[in-house]
C-alpha positions as a Markdown table, in Angstrom:
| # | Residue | x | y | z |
|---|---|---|---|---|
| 1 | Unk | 0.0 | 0.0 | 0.0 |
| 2 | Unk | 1.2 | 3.0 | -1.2 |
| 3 | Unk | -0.4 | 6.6 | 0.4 |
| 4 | Unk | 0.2 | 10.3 | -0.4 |
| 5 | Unk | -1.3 | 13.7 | -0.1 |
| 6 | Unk | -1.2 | 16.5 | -2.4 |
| 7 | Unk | 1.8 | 15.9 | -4.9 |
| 8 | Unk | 2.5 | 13.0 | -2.8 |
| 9 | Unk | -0.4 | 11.8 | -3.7 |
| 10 | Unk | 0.3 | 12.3 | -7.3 |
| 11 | Unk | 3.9 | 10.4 | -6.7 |
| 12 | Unk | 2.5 | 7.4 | -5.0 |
| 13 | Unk | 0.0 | 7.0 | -8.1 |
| 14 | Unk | 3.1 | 7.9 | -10.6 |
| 15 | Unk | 5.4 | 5.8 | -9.0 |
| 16 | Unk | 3.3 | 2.9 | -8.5 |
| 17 | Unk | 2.7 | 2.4 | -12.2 |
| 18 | Unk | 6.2 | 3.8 | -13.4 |
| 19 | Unk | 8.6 | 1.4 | -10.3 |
| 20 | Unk | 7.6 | -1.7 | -11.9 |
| 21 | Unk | 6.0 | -3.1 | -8.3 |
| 22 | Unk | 2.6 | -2.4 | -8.8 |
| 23 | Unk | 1.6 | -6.1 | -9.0 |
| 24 | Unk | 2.8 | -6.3 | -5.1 |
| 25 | Unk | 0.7 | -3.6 | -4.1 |
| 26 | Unk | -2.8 | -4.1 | -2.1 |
| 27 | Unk | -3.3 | -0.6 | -3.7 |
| 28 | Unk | -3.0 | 3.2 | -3.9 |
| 29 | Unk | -4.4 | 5.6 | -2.0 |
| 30 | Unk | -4.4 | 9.6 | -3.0 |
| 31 | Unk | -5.5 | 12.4 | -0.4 |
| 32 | Unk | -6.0 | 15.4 | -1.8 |
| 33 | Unk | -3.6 | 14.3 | -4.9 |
| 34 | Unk | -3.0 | 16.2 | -7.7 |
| 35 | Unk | -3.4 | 14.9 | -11.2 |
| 36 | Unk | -3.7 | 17.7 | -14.0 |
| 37 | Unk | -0.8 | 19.3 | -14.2 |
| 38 | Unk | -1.9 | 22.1 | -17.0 |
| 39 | Unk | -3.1 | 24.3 | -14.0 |
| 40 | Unk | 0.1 | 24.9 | -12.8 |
| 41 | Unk | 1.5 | 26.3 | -15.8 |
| 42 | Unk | -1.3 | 29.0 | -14.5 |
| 43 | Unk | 0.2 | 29.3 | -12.0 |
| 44 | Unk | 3.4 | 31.4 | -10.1 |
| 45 | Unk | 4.2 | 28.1 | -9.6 |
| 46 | Unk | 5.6 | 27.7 | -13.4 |
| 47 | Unk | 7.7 | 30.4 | -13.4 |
| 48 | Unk | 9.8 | 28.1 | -11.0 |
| 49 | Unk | 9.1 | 24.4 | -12.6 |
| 50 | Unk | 9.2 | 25.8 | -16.2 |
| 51 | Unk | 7.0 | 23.2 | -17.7 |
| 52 | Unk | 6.7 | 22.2 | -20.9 |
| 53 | Unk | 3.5 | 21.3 | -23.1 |
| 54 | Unk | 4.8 | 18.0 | -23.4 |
| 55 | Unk | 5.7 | 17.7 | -20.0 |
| 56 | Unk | 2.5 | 18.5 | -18.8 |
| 57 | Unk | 1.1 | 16.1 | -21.5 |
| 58 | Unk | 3.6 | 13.0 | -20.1 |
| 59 | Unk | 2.9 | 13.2 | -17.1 |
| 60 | Unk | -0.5 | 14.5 | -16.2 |
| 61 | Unk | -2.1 | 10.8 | -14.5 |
| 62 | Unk | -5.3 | 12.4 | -16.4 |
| 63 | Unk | -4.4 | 12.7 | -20.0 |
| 64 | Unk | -3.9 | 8.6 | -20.2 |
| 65 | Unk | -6.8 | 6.3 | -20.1 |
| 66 | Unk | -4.6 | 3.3 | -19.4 |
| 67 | Unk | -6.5 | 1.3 | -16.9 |
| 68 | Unk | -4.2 | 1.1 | -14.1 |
| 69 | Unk | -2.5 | -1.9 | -12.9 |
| 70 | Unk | -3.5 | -1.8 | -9.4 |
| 71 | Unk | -6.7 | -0.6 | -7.3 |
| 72 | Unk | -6.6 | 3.0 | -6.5 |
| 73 | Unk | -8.8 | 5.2 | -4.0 |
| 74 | Unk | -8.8 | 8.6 | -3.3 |
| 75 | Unk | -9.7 | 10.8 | -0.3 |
| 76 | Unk | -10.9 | 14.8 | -0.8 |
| 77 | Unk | -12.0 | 17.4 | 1.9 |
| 78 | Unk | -15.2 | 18.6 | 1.0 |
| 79 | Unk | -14.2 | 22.2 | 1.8 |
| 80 | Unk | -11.2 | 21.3 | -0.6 |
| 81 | Unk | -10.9 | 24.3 | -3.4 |
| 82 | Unk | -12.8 | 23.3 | -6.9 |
| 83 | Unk | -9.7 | 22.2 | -8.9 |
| 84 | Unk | -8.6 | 19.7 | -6.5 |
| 85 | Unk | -12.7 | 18.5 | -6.2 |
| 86 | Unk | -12.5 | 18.5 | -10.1 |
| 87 | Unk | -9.2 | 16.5 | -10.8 |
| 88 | Unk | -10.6 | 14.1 | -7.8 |
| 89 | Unk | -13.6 | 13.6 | -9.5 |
| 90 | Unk | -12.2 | 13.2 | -13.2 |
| 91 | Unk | -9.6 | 10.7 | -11.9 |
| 92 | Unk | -12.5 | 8.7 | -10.2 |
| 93 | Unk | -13.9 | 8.5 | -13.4 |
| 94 | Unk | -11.0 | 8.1 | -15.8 |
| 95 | Unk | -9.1 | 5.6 | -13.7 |
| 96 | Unk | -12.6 | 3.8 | -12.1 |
| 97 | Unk | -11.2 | 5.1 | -8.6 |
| 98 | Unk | -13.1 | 4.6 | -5.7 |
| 99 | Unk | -13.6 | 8.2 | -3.9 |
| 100 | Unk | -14.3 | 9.3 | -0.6 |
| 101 | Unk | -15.3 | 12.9 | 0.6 |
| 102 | Unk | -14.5 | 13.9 | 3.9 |
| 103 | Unk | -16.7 | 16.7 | 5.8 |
| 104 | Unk | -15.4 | 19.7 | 7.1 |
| 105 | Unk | -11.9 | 19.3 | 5.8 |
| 106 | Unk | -9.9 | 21.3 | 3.2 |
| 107 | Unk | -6.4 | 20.4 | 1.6 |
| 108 | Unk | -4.2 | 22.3 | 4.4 |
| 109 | Unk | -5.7 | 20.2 | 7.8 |
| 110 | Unk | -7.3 | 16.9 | 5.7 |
| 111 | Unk | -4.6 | 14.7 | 7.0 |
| 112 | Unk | -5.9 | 15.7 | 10.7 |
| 113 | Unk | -9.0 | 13.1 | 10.3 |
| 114 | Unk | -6.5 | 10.6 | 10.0 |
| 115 | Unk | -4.7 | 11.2 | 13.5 |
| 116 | Unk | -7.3 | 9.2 | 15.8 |
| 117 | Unk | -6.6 | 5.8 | 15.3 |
| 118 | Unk | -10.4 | 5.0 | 15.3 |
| 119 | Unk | -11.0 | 7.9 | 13.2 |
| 120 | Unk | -13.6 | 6.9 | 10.1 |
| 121 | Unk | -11.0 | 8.2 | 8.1 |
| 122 | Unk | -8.6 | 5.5 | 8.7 |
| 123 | Unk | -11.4 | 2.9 | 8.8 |
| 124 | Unk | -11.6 | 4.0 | 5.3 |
| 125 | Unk | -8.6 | 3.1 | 4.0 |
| 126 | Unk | -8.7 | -0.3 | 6.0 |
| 127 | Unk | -11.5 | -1.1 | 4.5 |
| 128 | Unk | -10.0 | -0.5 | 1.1 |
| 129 | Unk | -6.8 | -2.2 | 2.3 |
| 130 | Unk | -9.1 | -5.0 | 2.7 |
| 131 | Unk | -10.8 | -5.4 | -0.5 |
| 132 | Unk | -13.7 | -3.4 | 1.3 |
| 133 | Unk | -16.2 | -0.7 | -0.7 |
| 134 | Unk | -14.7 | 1.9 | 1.5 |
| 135 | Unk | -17.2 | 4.5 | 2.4 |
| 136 | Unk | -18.2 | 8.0 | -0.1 |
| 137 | Unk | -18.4 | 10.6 | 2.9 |
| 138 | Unk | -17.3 | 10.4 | 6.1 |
């Protein structure tokens, strides 16, 4: 199992499917991940990373509609701003994610819900972890 927020949640989708060891993993799971790059070239943000079209293109997780290799599920605040509910969404749908939303979170204090260790937020990804339809909202 493989887990990452924000553009660690982009990496531990990336590198799953690029490292070669996605047929060892239970799974994937993205928090808050990021998976269209073209924003960021909208952002001050590119005047620092310099993309490229074809960069963007490469290695945007949503410009492919390769099935992936390995079961992926992905975890947004519902307070979370609408780019990061939009690429969330379109990845559920692209990749045939599973996708829960959790209340009264946003992308700076979502990993929070996951600091009780009987939080429903970690139930969530043990349920996924264990072939489980984890839940849509918590």
């Amino acid at each position: 199992m493989i887990i990452g927020h924000s553009a660690g949640g982009f990496l531990a989708v990336s590198g799953a499917i690029k490292s070669g060891l996605s047929k060892y993993l239970a799974g994937v799971v993205s928090i808050s991940g990021l998976f269209d790059l073209q924003p960021i070239t909208f952002s001050f943000l590119q005047k620092e990373l310099k993309f490229t079209p074809e960069e963007v293109m490469r290695h945007s997780l949503l410009s492919s509609k390769e099935k992936l290799p390995f079961p992926l599920h992905l975890i947004v605040g519902e307070e979370e701003t609408p780019e990061y509910m939009r690429q969330s969404e379109m990845m559920k749908e692209v990749k045939k994610a599973s996708l829960t939303y959790v209340s009264n979170v946003h992308h700076m204090n979502i990993l929070n819900a996951f600091s009780d260790p009987k939080s429903p937020a970690l139930k969530v990804i043990e349920n996924f972890m264990l072939d489980k339809q984890p839940s849509t909202t918590i």
